[in-house]
PDB file of N, CA, C and O in Angstrom:
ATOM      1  N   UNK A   1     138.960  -8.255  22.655  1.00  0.00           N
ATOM      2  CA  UNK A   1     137.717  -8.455  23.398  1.00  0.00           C
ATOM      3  C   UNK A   1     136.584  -7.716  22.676  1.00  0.00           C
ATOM      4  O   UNK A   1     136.824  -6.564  22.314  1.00  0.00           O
ATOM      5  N   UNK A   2     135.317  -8.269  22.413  1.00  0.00           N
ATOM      6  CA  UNK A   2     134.302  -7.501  21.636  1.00  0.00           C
ATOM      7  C   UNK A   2     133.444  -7.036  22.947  1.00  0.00           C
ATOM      8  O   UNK A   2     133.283  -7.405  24.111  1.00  0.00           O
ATOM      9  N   UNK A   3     132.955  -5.931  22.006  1.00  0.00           N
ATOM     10  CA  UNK A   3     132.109  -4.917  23.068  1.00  0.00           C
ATOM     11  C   UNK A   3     130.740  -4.742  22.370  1.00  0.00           C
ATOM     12  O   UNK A   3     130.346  -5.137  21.272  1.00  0.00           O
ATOM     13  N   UNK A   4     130.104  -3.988  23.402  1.00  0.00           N
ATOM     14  CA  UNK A   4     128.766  -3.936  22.998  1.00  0.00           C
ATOM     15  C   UNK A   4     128.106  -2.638  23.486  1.00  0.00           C
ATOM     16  O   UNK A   4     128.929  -2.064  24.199  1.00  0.00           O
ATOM     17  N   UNK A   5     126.620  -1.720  23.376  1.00  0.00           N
ATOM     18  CA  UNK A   5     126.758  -1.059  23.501  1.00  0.00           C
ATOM     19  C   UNK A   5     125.460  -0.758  25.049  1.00  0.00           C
ATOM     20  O   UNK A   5     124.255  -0.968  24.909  1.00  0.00           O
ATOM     21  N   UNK A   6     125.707  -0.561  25.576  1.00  0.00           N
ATOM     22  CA  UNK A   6     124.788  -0.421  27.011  1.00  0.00           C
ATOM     23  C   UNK A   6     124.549   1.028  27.200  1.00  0.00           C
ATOM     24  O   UNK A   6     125.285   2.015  27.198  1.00  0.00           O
ATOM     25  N   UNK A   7     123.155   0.813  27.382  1.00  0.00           N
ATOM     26  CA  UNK A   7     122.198   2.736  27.696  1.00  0.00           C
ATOM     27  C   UNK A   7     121.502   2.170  29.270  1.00  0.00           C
ATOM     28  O   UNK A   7     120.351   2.273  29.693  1.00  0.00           O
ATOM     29  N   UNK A   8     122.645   1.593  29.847  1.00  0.00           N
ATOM     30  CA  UNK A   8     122.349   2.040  31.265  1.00  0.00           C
ATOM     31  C   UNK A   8     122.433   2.948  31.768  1.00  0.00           C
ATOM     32  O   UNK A   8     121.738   3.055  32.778  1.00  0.00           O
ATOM     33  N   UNK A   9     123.366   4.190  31.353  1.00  0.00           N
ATOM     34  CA  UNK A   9     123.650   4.966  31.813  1.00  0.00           C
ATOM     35  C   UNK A   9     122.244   5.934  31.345  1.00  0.00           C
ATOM     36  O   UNK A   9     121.743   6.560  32.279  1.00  0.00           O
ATOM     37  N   UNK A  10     121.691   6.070  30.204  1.00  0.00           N
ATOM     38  CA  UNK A  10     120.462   6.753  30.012  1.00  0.00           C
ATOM     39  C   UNK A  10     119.317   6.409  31.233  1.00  0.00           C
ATOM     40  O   UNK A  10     118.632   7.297  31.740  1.00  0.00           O
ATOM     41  N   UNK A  11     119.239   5.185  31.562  1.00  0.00           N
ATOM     42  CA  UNK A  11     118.384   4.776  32.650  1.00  0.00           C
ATOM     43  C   UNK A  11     118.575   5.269  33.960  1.00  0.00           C
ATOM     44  O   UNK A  11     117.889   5.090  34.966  1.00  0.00           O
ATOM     45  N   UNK A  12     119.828   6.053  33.762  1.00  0.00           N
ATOM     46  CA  UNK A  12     119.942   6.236  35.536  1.00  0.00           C
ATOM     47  C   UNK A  12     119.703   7.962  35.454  1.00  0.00           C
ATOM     48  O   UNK A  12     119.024   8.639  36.225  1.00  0.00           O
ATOM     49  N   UNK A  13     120.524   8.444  34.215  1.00  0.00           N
ATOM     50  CA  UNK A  13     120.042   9.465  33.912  1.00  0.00           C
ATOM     51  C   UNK A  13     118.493  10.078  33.708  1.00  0.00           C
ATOM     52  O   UNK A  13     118.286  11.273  33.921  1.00  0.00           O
ATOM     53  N   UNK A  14     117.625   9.346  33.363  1.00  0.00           N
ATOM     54  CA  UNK A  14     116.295   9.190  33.551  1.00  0.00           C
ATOM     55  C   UNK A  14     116.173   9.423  35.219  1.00  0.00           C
ATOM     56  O   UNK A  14     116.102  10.558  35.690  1.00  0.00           O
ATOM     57  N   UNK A  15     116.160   8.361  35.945  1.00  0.00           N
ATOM     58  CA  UNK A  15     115.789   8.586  37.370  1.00  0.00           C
ATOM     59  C   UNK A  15     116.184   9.727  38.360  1.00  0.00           C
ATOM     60  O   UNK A  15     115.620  10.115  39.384  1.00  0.00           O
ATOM     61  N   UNK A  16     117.379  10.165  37.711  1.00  0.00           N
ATOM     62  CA  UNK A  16     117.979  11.520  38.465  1.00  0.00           C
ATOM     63  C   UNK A  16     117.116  12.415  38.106  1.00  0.00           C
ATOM     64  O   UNK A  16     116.869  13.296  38.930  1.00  0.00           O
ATOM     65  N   UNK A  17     116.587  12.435  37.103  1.00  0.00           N
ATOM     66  CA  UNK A  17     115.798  13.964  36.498  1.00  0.00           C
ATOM     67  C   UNK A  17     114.490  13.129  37.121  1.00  0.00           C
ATOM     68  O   UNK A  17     113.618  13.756  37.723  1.00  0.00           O
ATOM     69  N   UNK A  18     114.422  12.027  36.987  1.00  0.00           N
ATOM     70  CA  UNK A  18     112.471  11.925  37.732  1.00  0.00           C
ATOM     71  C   UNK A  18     111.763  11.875  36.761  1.00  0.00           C
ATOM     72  O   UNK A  18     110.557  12.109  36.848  1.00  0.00           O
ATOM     73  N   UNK A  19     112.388  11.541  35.560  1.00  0.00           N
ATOM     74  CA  UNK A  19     111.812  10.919  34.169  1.00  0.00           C
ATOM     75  C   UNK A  19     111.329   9.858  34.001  1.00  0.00           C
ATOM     76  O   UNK A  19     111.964   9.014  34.633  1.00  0.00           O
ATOM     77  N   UNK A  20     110.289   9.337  33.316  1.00  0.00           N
ATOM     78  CA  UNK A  20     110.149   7.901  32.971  1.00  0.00           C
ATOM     79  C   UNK A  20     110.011   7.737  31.433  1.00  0.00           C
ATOM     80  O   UNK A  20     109.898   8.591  30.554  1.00  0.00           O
ATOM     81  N   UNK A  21     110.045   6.672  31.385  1.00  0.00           N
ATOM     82  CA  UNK A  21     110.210   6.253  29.726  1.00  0.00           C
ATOM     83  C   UNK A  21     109.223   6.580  29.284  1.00  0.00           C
ATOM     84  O   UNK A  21     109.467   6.495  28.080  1.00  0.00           O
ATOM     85  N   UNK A  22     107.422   7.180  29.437  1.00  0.00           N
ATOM     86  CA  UNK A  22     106.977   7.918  28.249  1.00  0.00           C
ATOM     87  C   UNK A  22     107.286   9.436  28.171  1.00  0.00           C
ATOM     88  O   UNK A  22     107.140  10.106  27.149  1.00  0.00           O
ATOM     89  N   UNK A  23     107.815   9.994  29.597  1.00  0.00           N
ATOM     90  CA  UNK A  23     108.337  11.347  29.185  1.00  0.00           C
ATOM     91  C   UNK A  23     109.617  11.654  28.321  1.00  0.00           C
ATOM     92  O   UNK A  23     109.972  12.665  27.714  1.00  0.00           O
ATOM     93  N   UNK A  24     110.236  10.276  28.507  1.00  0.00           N
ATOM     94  CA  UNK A  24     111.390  10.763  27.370  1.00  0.00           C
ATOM     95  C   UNK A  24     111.353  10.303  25.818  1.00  0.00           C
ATOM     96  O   UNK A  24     112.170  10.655  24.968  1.00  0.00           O
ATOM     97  N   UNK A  25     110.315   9.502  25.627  1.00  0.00           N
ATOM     98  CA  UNK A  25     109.554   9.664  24.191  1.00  0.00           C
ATOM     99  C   UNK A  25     109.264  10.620  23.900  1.00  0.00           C
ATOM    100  O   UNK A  25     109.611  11.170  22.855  1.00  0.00           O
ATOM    101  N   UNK A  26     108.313  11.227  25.025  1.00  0.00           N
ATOM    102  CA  UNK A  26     107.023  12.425  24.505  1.00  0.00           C
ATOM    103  C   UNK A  26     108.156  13.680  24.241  1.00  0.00           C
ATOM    104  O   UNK A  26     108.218  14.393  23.240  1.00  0.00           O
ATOM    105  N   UNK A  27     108.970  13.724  25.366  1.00  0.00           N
ATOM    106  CA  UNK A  27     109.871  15.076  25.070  1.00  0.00           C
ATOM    107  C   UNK A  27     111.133  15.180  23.491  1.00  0.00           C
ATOM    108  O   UNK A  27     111.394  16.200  22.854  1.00  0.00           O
ATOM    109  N   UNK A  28     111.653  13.851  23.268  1.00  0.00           N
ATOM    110  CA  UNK A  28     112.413  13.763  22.602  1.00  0.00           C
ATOM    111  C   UNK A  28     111.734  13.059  21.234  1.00  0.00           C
ATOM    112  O   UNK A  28     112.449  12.543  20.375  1.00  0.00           O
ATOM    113  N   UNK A  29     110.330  13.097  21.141  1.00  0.00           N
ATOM    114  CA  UNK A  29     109.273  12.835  19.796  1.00  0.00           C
ATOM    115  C   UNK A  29     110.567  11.355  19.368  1.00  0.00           C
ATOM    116  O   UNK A  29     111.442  11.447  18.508  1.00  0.00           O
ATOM    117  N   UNK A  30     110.383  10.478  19.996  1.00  0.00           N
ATOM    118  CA  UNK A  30     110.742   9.041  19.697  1.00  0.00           C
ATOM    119  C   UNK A  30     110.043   8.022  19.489  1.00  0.00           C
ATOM    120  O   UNK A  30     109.390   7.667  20.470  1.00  0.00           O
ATOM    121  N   UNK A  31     109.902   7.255  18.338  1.00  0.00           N
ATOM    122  CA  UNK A  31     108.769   6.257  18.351  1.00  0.00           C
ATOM    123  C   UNK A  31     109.176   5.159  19.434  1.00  0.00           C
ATOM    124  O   UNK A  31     110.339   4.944  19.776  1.00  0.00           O
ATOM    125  N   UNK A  32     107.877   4.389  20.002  1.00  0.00           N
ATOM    126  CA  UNK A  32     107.801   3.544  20.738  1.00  0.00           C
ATOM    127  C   UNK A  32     108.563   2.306  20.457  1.00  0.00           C
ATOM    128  O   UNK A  32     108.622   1.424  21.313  1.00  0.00           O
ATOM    129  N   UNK A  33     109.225   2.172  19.166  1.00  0.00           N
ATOM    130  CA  UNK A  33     110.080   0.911  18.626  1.00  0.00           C
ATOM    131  C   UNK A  33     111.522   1.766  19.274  1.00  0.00           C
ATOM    132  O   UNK A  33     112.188   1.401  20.243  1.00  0.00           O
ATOM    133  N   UNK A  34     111.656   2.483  18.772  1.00  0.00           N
ATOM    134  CA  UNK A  34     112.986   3.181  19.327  1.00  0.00           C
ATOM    135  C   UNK A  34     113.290   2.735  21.109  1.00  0.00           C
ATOM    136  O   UNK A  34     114.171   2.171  21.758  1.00  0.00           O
ATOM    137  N   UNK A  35     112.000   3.371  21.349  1.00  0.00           N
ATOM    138  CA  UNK A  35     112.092   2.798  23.020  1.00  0.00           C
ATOM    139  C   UNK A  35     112.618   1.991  23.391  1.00  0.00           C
ATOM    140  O   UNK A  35     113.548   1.871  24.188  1.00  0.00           O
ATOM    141  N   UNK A  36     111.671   0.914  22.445  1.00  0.00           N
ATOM    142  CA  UNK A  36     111.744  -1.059  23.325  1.00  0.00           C
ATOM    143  C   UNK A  36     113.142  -1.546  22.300  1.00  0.00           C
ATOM    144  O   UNK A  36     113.635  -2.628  22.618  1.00  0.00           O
ATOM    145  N   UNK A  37     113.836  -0.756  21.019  1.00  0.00           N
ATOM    146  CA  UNK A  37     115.211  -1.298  21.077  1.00  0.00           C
ATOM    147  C   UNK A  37     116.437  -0.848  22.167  1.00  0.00           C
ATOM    148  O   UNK A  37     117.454  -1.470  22.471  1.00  0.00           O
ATOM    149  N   UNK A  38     115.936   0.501  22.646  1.00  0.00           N
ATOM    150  CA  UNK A  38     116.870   1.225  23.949  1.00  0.00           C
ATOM    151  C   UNK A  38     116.703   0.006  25.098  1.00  0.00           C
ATOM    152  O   UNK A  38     117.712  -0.137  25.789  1.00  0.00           O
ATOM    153  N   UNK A  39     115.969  -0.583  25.300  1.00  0.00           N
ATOM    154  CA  UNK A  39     115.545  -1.221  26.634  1.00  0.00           C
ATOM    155  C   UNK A  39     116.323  -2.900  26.167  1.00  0.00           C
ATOM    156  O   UNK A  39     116.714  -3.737  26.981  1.00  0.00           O
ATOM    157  N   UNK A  40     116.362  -2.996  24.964  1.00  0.00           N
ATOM    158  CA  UNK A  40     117.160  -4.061  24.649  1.00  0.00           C
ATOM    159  C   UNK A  40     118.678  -3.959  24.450  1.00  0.00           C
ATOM    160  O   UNK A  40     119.363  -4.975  24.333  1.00  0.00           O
ATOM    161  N   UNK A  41     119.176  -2.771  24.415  1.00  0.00           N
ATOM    162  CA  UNK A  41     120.735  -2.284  24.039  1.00  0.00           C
ATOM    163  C   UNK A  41     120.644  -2.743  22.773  1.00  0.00           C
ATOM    164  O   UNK A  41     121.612  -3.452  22.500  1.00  0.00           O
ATOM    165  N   UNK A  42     119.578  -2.578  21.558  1.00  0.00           N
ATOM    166  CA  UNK A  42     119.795  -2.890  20.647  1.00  0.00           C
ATOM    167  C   UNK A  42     120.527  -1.830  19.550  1.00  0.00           C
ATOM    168  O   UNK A  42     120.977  -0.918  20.244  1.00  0.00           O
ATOM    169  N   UNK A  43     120.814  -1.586  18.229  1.00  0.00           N
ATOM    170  CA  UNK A  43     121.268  -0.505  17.963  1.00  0.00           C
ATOM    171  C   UNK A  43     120.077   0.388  17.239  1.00  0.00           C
ATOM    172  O   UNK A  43     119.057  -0.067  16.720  1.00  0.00           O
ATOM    173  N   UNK A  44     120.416   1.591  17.324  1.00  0.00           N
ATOM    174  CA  UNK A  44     119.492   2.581  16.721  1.00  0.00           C
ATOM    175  C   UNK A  44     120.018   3.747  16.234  1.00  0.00           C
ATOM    176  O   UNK A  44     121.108   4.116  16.672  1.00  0.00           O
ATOM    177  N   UNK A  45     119.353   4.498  15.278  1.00  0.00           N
ATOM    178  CA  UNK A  45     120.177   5.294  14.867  1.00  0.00           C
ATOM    179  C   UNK A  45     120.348   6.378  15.453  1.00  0.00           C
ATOM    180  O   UNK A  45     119.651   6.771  16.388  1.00  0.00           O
ATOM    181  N   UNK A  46     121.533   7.124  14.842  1.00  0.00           N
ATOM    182  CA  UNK A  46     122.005   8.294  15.270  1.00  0.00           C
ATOM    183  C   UNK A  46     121.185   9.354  15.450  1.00  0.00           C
ATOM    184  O   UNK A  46     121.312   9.751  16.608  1.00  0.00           O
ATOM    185  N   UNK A  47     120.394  10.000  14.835  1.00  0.00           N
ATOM    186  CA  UNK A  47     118.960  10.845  14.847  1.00  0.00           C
ATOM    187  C   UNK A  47     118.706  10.663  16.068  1.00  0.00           C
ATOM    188  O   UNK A  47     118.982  11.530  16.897  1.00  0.00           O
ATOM    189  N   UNK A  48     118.029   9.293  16.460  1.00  0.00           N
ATOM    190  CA  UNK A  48     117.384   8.624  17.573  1.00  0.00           C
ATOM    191  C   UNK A  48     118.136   9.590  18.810  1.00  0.00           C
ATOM    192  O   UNK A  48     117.587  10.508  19.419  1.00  0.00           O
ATOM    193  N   UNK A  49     119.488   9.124  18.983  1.00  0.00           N
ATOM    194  CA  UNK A  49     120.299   9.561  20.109  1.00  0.00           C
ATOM    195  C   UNK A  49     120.351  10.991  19.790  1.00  0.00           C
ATOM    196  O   UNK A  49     120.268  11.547  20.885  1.00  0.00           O
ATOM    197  N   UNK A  50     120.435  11.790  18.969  1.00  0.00           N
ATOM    198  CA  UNK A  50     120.609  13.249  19.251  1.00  0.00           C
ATOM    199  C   UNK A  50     119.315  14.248  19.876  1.00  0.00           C
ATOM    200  O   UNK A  50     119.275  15.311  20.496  1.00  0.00           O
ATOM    201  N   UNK A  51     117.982  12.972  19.178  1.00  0.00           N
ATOM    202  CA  UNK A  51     116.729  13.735  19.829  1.00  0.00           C
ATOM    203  C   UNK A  51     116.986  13.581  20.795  1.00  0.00           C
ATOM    204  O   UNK A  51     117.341  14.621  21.350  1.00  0.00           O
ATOM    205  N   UNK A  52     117.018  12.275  21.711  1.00  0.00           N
ATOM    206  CA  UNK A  52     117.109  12.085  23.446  1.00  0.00           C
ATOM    207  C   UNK A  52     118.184  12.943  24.022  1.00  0.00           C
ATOM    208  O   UNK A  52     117.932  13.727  24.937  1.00  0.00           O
ATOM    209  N   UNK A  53     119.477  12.804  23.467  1.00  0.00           N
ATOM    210  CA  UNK A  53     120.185  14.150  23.918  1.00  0.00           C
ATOM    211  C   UNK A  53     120.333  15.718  23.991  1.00  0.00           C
ATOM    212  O   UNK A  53     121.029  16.446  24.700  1.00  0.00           O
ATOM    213  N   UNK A  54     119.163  16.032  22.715  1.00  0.00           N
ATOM    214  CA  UNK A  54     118.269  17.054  22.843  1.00  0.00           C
ATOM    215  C   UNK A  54     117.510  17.185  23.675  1.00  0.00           C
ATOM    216  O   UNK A  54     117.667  18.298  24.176  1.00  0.00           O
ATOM    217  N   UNK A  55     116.505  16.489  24.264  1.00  0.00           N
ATOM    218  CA  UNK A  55     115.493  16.435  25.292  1.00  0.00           C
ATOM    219  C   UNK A  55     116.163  16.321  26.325  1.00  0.00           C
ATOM    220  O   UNK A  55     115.558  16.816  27.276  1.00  0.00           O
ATOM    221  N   UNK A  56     117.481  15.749  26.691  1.00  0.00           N
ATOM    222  CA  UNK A  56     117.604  15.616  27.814  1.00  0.00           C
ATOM    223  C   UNK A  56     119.211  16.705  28.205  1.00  0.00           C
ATOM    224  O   UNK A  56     119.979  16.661  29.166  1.00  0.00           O
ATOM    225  N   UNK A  57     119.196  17.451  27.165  1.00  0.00           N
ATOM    226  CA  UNK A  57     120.382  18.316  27.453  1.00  0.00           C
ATOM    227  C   UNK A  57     121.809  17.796  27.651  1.00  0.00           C
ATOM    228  O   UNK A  57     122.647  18.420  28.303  1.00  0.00           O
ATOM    229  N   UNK A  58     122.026  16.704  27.096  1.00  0.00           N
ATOM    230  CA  UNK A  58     123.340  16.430  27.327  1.00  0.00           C
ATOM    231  C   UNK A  58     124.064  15.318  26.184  1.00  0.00           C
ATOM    232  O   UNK A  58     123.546  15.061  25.098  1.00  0.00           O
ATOM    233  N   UNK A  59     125.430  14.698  26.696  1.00  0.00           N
ATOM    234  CA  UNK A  59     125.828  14.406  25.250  1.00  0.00           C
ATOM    235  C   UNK A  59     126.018  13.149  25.090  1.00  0.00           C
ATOM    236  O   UNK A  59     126.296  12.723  26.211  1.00  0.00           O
ATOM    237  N   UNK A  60     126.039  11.837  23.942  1.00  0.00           N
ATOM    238  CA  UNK A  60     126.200  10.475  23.964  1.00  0.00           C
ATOM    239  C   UNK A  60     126.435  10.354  24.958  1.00  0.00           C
ATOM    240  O   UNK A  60     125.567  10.114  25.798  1.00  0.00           O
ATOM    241  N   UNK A  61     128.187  10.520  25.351  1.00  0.00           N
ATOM    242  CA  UNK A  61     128.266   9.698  26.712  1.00  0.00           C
ATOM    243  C   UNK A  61     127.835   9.819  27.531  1.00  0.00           C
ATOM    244  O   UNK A  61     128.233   9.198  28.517  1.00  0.00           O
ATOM    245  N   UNK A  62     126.551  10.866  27.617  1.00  0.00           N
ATOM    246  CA  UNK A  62     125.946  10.700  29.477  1.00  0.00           C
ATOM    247  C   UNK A  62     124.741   9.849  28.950  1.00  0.00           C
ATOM    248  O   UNK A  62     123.755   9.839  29.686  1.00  0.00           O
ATOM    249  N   UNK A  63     124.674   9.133  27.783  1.00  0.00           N
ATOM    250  CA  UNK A  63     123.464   8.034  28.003  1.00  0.00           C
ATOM    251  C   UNK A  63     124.013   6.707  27.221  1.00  0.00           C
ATOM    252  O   UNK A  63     123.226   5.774  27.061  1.00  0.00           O
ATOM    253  N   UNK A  64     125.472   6.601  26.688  1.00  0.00           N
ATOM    254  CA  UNK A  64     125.514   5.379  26.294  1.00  0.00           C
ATOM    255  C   UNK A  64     127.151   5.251  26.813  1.00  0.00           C
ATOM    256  O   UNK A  64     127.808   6.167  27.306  1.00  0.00           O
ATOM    257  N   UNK A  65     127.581   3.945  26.575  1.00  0.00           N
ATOM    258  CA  UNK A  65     128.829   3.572  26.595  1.00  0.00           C
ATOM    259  C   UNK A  65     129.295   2.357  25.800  1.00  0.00           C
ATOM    260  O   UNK A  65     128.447   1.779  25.119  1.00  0.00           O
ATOM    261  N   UNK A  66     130.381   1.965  25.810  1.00  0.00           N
ATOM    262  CA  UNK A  66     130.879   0.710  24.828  1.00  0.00           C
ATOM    263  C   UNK A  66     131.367  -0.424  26.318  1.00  0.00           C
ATOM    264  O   UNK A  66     132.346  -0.183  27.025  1.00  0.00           O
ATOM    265  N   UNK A  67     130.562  -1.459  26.494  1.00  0.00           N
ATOM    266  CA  UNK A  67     130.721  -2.475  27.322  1.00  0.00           C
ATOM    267  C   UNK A  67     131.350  -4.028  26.945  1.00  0.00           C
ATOM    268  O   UNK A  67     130.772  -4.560  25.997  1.00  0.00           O
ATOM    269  N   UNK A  68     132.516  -4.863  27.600  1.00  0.00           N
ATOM    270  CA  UNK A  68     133.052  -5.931  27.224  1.00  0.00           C
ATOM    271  C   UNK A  68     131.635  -6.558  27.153  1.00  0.00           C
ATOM    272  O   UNK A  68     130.732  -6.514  27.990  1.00  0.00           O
ATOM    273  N   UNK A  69     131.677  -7.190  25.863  1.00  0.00           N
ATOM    274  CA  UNK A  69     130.504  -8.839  25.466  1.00  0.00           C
ATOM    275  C   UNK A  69     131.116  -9.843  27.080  1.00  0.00           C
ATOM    276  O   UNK A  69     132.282 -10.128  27.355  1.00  0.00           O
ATOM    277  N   UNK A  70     129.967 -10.145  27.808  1.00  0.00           N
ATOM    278  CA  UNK A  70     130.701 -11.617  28.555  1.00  0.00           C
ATOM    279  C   UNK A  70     131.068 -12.541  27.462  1.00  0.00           C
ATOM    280  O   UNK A  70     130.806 -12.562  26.260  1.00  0.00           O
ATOM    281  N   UNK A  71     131.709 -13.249  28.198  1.00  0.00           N
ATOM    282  CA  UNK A  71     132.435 -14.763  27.912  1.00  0.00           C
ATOM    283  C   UNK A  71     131.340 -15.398  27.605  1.00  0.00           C
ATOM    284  O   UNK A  71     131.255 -15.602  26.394  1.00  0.00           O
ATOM    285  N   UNK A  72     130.030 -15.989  28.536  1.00  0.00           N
ATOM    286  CA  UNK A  72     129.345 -16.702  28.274  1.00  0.00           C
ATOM    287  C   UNK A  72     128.395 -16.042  27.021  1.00  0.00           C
ATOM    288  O   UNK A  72     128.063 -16.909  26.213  1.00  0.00           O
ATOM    289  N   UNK A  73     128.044 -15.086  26.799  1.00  0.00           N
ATOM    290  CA  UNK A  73     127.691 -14.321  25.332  1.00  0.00           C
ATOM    291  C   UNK A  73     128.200 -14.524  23.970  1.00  0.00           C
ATOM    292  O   UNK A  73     127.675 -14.750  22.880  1.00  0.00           O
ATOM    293  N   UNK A  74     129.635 -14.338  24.483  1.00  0.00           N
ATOM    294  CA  UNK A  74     130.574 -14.383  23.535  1.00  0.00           C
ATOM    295  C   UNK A  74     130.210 -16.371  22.770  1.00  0.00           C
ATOM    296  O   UNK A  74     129.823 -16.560  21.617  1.00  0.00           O
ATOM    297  N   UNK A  75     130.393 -17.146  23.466  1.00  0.00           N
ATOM    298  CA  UNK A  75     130.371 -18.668  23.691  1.00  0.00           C
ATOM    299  C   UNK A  75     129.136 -19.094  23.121  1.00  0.00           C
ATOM    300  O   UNK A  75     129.330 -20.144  22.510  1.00  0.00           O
ATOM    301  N   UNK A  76     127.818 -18.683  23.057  1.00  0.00           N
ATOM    302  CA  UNK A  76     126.591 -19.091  22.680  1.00  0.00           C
ATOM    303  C   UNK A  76     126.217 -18.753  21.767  1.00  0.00           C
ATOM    304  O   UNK A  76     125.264 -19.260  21.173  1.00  0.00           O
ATOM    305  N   UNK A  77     127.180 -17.341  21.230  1.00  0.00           N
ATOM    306  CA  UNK A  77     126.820 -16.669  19.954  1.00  0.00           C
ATOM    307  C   UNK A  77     127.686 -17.302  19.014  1.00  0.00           C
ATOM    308  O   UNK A  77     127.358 -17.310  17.827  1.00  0.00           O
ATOM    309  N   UNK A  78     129.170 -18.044  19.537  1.00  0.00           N
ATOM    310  CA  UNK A  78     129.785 -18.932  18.388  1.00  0.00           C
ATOM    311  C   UNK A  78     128.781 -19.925  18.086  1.00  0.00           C
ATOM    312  O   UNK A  78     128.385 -20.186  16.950  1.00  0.00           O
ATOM    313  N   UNK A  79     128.287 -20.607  19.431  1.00  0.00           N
ATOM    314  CA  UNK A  79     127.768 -22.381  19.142  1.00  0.00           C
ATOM    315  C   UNK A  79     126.318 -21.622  18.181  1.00  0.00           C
ATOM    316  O   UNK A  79     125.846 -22.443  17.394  1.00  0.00           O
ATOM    317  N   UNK A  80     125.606 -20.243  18.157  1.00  0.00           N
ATOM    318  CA  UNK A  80     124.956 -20.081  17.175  1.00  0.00           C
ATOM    319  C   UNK A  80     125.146 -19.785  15.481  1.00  0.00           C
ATOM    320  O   UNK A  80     124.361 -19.883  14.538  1.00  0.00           O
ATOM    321  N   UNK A  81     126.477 -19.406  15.578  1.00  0.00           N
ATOM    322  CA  UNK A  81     126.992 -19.557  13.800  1.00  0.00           C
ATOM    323  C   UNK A  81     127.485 -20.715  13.774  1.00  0.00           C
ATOM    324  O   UNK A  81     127.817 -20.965  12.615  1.00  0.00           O
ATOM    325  N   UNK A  82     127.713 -21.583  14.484  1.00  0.00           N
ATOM    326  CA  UNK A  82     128.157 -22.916  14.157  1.00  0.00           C
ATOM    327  C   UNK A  82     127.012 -23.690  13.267  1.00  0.00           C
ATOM    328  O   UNK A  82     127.202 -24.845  12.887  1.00  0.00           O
TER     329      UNK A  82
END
């Protein structure tokens, strides 16, 4: 089964502290592209995640995880290398 990588968990972590997404730029000095690939689960680099886990005191897994690809994901991304 392929997986993927989801920073939902950064989002909720955000709301517990009463953070919003320009305080955790401004605190963790992240460019605004960094942001809007977090908001896409796109990938970013490692740097990226150690500032936010710097700023936010804690470690990968309290802001990311490895999530199953759906089926229907999985299915649209074949008929797109086809």
């Amino acid at each position: 089964m392929k997986k993927t990588i989801s920073y939902d968990k950064l989002w909720k972590l955000l709301i517990d502290k009463k953070w919003n997404r320009t305080k955790l730029k401004d605190k963790s000095e992240i460019s605004t592209a960094s942001l809007a690939k977090l908001g896409k689960n796109a990938n970013i680099t490692t740097d990226v995640l150690v500032k936010i886990c710097n700023a936010l005191e804690c470690d990968f897994s309290d802001i990311m995880e490895m999530v199953p690809v759906e089926e229907k994901d999985m299915s649209s991304e074949q008929h797109a290398e086809d």
